[in-house]
C-alpha positions as CSV (number, residue, x, y, z in Angstrom):
1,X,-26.2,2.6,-7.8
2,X,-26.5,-0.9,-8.7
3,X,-26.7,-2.5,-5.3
4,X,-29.8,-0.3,-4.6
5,X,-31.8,-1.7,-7.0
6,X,-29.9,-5.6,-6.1
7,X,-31.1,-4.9,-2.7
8,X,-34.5,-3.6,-3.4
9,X,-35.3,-6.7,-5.6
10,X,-33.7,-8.5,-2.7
11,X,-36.5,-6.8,-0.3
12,X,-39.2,-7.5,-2.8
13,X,-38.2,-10.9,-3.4
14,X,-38.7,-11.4,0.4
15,X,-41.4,-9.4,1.2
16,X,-43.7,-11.1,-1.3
17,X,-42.2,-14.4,-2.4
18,X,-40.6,-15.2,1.5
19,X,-43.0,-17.2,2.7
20,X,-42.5,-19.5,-0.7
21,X,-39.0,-18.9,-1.1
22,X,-37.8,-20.4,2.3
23,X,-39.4,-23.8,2.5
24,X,-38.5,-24.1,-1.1
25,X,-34.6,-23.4,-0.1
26,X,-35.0,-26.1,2.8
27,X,-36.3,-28.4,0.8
28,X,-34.4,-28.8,-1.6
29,X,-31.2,-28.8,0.8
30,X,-32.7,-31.9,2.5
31,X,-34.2,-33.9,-0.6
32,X,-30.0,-33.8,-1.6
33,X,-27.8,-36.4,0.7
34,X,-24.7,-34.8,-0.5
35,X,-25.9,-31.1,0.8
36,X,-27.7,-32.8,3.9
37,X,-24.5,-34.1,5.0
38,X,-22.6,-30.7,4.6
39,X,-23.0,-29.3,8.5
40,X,-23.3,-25.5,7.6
41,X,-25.8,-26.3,5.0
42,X,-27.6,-28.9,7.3
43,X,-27.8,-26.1,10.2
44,X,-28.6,-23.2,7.7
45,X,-31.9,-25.2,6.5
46,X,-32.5,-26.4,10.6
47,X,-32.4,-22.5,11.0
48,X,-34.6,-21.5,8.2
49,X,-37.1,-24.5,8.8
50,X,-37.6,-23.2,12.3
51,X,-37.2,-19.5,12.4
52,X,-38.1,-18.8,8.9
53,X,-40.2,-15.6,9.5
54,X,-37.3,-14.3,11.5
55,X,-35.1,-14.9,8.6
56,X,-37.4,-13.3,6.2
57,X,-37.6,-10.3,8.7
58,X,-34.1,-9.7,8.9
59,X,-33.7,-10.0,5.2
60,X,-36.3,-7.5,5.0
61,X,-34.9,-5.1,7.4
62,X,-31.2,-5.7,6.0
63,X,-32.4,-4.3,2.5
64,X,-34.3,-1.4,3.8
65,X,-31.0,0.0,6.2
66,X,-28.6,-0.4,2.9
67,X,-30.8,1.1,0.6
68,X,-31.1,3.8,2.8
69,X,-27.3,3.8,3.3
70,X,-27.3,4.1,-0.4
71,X,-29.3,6.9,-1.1
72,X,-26.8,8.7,1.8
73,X,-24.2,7.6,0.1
74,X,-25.5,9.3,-3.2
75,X,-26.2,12.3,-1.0
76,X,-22.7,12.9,0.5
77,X,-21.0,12.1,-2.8
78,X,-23.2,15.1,-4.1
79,X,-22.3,17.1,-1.2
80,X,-19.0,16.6,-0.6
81,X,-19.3,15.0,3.0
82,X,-17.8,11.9,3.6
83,X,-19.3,11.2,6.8
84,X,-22.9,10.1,4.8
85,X,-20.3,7.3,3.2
86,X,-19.9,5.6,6.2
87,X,-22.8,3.5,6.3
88,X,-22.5,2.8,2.6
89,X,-19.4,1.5,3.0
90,X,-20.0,-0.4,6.2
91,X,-22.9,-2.0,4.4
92,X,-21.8,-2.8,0.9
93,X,-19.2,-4.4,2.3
94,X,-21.3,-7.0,4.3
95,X,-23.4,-7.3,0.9
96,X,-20.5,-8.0,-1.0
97,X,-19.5,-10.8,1.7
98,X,-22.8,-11.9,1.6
99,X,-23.0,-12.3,-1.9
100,X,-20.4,-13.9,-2.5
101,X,-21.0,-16.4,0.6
102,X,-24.8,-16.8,-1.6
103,X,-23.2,-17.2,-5.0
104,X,-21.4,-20.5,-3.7
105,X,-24.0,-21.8,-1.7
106,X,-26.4,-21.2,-4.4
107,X,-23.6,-23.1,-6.9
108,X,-23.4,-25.8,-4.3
109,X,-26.8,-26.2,-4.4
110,X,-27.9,-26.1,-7.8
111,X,-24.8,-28.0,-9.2
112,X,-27.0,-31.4,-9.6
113,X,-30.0,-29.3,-10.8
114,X,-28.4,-28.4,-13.9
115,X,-26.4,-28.7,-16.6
116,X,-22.8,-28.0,-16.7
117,X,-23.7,-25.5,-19.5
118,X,-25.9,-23.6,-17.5
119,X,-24.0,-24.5,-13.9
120,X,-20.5,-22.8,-15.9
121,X,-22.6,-19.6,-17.1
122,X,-24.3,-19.0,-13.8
123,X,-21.0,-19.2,-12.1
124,X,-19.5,-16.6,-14.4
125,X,-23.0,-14.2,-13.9
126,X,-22.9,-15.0,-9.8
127,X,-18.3,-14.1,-10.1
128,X,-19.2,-11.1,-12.5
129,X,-22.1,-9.7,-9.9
130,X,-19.8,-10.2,-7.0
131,X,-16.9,-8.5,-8.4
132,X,-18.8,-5.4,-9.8
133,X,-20.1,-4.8,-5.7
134,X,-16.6,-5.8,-5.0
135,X,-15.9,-2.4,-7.3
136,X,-19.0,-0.3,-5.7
137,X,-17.7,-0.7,-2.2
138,X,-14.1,-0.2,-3.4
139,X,-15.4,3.1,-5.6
140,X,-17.0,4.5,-2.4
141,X,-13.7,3.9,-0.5
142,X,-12.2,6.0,-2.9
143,X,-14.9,8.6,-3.2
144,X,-14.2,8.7,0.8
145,X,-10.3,9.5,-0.1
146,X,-10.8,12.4,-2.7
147,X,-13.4,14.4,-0.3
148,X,-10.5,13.9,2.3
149,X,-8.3,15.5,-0.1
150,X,-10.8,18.1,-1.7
151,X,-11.5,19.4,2.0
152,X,-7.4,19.6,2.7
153,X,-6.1,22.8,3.3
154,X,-3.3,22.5,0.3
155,X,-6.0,21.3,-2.3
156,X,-7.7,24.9,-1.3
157,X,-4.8,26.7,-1.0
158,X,-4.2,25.3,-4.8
159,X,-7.4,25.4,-6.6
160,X,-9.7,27.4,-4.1
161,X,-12.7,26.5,-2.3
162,X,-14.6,25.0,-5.0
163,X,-13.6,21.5,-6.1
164,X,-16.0,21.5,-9.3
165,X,-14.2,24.5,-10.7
166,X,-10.8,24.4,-9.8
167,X,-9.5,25.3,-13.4
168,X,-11.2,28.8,-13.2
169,X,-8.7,30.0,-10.9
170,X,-6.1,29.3,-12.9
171,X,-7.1,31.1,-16.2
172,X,-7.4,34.3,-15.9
173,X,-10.0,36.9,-17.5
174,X,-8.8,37.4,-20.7
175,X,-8.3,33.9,-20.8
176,X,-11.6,33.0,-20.0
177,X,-12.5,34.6,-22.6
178,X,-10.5,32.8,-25.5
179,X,-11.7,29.8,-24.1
180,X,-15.9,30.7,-23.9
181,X,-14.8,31.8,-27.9
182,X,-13.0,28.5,-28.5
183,X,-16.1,26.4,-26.6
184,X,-18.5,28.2,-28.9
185,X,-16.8,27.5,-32.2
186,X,-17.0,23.6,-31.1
């Protein structure tokens, strides 16, 4: 999945470059008089500035619970049991907020730095990247939904008990048979 490797950049971004990263950030929010005067952004670097190993830790833990979250995800999709989706969900969906509550601070803050050029391309990148998690979560919602309908009783009494095979309960033998022919002649 594509978040797990966002967030495990995210966790080594933080883990090695945090202690850099963070006075960096609150620097360059107080060097600007347009983005000292904003109050969230003025608290945010006041936060940052004086709990900045707290902030690293919590990034750092926050990466480590959704990749794991992830890689239950991957194994109840696998599976076939939606309760190992739950966290996934829960999570990606914070990460998508998240992200999208980063992009346009990030755009905020760099919109001076940069040309428009550059400002207009990273906005489409940062929209683009927001809207594919968007898509992940939504995709694992939906994954959530078929298992729900692969486990109902009418879906079984249909196709039988195994979902990756339904159609071989419909052909019969002889049938089979044709079609192994017709698969080997392709």
């Amino acid at each position: 999945m594509v978040s797990t490797v966002f967030k495990l950049l995210e966790l080594l971004a933080f883990a090695f470059y945090g202690q850099k990263l963070v006075p960096e950030i609150v620097r360059t929010i107080e060097k600007d008089p347009e983005l000292n005067n904003n109050l969230f952004l003025k608290s945010f670097a006041n936060f940052m500035k004086q709990n900045s190993d707290v902030f690293i830790i919590h990034m750092i833990i926050d990466s480590t619970i959704h990749i794991i979250a992830c890689l239950l995800c991957i194994y109840g999709t696998y599976k076939l049991k939606k309760w190992f989706l739950i966290p996934y969900i829960i999570t990606q969906c914070f990460f998508t907020i998240r992200a999208l509550f980063i992009h346009i601070t990030a755009m905020l803050i760099i919109k001076k730095s940069v040309n428009l050029g550059i400002l207009i391309g990273l906005t489409i990148i940062g929209g683009f990247t927001v809207l594919l998690l968007g898509y992940q979560w939504s995709g694992a919602v939906g994954m959530y939904q078929i298992i729900n309908l692969v486990k109902s009783s009418k879906y079984k009494a249909f196709y039988g008990n195994n979902p990756f095979h339904p159609i071989d309960l419909l052909i019969s033998s002889s049938d089979k048979d044709l079609n192994k022919k017709f698969l080997m002649k392709i």
